[in-house]
MARLUMDO-677226 format. One record per residue (C-alpha): x negated, y, z negated. Coordinates in steps of 0.02 Angstrom, whole numbers, plus 50000, padded with zeros to 5 digits. Layout:
BEGIN
XYZ
...
END
This chain:
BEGIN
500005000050000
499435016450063
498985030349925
499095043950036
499065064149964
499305078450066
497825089750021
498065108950008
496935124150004
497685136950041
496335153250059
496605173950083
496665171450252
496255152450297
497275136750270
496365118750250
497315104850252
497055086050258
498095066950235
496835056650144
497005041350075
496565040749890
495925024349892
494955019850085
494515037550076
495235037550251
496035054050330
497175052850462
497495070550481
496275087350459
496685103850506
496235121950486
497255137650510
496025153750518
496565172150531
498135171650413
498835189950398
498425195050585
499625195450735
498975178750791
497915164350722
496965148950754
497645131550715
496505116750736
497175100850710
496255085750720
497105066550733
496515049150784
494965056950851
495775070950948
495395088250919
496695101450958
496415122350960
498035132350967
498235149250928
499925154250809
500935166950760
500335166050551
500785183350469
500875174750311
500685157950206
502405155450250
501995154950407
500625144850411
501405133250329
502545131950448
501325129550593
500555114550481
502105105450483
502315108950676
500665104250700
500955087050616
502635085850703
501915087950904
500215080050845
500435064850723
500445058750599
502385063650558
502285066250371
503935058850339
503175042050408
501555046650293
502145039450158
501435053550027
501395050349856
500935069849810
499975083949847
498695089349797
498255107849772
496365114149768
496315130349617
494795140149566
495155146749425
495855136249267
495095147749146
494955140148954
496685131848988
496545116049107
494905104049081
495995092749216
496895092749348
499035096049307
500615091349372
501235109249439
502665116549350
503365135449334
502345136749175
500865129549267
501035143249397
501245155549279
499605150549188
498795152249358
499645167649395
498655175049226
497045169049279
497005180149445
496135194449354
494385179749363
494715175549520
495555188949626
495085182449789
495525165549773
496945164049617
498215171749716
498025163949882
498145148549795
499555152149710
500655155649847
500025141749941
500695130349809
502435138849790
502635137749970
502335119349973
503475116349843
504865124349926
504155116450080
504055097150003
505165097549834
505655078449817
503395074749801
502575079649617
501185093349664
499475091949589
498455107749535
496505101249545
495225115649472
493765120349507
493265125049332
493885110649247
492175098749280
491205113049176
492425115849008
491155099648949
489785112648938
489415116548766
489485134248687
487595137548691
487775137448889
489395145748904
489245157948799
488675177048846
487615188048727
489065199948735
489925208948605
491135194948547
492725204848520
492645210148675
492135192748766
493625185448663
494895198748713
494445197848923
494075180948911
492415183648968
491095165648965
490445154149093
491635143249206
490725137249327
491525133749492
491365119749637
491945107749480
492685097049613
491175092949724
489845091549581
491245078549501
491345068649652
489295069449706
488935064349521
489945047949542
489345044849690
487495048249665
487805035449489
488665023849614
487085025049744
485825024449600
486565008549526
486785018449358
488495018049252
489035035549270
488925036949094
487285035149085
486525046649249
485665062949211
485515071149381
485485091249454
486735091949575
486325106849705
487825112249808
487225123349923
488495130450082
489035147950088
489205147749921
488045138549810
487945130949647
486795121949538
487415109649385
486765102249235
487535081649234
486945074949079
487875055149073
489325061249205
489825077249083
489325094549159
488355103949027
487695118649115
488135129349280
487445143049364
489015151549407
489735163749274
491305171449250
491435173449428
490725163749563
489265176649602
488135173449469
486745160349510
485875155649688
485535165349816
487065162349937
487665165850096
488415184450080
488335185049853
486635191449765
486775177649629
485775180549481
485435201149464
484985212149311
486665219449298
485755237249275
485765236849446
487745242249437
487425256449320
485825262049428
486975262349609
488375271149488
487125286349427
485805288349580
487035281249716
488635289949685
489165270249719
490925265749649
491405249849573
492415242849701
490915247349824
489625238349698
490865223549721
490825224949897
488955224849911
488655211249779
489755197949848
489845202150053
488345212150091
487185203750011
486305184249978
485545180250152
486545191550238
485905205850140
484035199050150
483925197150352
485755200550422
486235181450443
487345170150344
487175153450450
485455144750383
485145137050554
485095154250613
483895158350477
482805143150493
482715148650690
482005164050641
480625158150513
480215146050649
480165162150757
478795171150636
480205184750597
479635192050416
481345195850322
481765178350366
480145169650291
480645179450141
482415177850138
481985159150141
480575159650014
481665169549874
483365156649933
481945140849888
481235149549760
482785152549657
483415134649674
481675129849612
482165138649463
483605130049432
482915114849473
481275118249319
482535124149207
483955111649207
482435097249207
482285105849021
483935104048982
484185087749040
482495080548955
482645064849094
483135066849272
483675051049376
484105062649521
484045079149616
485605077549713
485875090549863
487585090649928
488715104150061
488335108950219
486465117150182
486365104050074
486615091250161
485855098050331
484275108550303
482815100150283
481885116950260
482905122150104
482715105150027
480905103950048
480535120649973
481675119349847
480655105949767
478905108349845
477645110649718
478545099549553
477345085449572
477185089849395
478895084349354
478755067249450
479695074349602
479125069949763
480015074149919
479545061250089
479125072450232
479925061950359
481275053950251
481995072450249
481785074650419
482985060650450
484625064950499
486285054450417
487925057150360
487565043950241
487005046550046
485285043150061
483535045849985
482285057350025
481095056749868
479365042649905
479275028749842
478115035549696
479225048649631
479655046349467
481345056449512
482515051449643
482735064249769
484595061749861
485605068649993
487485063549956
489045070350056
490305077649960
491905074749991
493255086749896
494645084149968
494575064449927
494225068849735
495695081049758
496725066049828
496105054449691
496495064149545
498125069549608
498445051049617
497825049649454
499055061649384
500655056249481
500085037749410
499895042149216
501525053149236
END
């Protein structure tokens, strides 16, 4: 019997959606709808191995909600013949309030509702993505799966901010982490590829795609993060400065006349790689350091050099590393990033094979020699299949 979920995330202006099977892992159904909230938008819907590009009418999530539905109608699979069992709804921000995912209720979207003021870009989106669907498909029980909830493990030494405490109490203000979801499902799967109980793995998951995160696993339990409050603390990323003396927002305030919302708007979409040599794409990046162009050999050095970081500090957390686990579409697909990353920490029994990286797979894999005292893996994430499992996992303990 077939535990297909219908997976949901619903963006500011994108829609990703996806009929995976909870337990073969297989999808029978992806598709993307780009350019919500313009006069016309691109659908792409991809079923038993055909692709298909349309452009829609998609105003609003309404709308593109609608155009899903069409899509599976004229395309396959018809979702009445799917045989869902729920769906599943990708949230960033849970906040102090969900360390799992939750069946989604009025109350439930309420809660989520309150939690916009973290995450302003994404909460909301979300949000009406899911009370669309409901409205849309109100006889299946809808699954809210957050981002955040992987990291409420972390204990209060590492999410805790040297900030006056009345005031971090009363605006909520600690670390939450995000891209809960992937590091869950890499840190099984590394355990799985490793031959280690879960339980018992200690491994630094990098997650590294436009944005980018770095996490603590100690025995499957997160226990630190490098995102904050907000996803912009931490690595260097595609468009987001990541870690920054936060000076720097009182200095562009006084010398640059700068307002907050233009501080925002340089910090999270002007800057990163972007802001260092005017690309976001790393193959475009690793084109030009190949090309000898200088503000990409140092865009590239400071993007390796702060995972490095990560990489020597979480190694003290964790006392004993079985892994360093790279993951997402740099990840997964840069040799460059992963070499630099960890070039260097001989030192801490990590040794990256030259040509090993260099090989290309889709497969979890590893990349470390055979004398490295820590593992060195590549392992595909796969969030929308974690979002499918634990939505399962929810509509089953119901």
């Amino acid at each position: 019997m077939t535990q297909n979920v219908l997976v949901i995330n619903s963006g500011s202006s994108s829609l990703k959606y996806q009929v995976v099977d909870a337990e073969t892992g297989t999808a029978t159904a992806v598709g993307l709808i780009e350019r919500i909230g313009q006069a016309l938008g691109r659908l792409t819907h991809t079923a038993d191995g055909t692709v298909r590009t349309t452009e829609v009418p998609v105003p609003n999530q309404r709308a593109a909600m609608r155009a899903m539905i069409e899509a599976f109608a004229t395309h396959g699979p018809a979702l009445a013949d799917a045989h869902l069992v729920a769906v599943g709804h990708r949230v960033v921000q849970g906040g102090a309030r969900f360390g799992g995912s939750m069946t989604i209720t009025d109350e439930v979207e309420e809660i989520i509702d309150g939690l916009s003021d973290l995450a302003p870009l994404h909460n909301p989106a979300n949000l009406e993505g899911i009370r669309v669907a409901r409205e849309t498909f109100p006889e299946l029980t809808h699954v809210a799966v957050f981002d955040t909830a992987f990291h409420l493990t972390m204990p209060a030494e590492a999410h805790t901010y040297a900030i006056n405490r009345e005031i971090a109490e009363q605006y909520r203000i600690r670390r939450y982490g995000a891209h809960g979801t992937s590091h869950q499902y890499v840190a099984r799967e590394a355990a799985r590829y490793l031959g280690i109980e879960p339980d018992r793995a200690n491994l630094i998951i990098l997650h590294l795609g436009n944005g980018a995160s770095a996490t603590a696993v100690r025995g499957g339990i997160s226990v630190d993060t490098s995102m904050g409050l907000t996803p912009l603390e931490g690595l260097v990323m595609g468009t987001r400065t990541g870690d920054i003396d936060p000076a720097v927002v009182f200095h562009l305030t006084r010398t640059a006349g700068l307002s907050i919302d233009e501080i925002d708007d340089v910090m999270n979409r002007r800057s990163g790689m972007f802001g260092l040599t005017g690309m976001v794409d790393m193959r475009d990046v690793d084109d030009a350091v190949d090309a000898g162009e200088e503000a990409a050999i140092l865009g590239m050095a400071v993007y390796c050099y702060r995972l490095k970081k990560y990489v020597g500090s979480y190694t003290a957390v964790l006392g004993r590393v079985d892994a360093v686990v790279f993951t997402a579409g740099i990840g997964e697909n840069s040799e460059t990033v992963r070499a630099g990353a960890l070039a260097g920490l001989e030192h801490l029994g990590i040794e990256v094979d030259a040509t090993l990286n260099a090989t290309r797979s889709r497969e979890a894999r590893t990349i470390s020699t055979p004398d490295s005292r820590v593992a060195v893996l590549v392992v595909p994430t796969n969030e929308e299949l974690e979002i499918a499992q634990q939505a399962v996992a929810v509509v089953g303990g119901a």
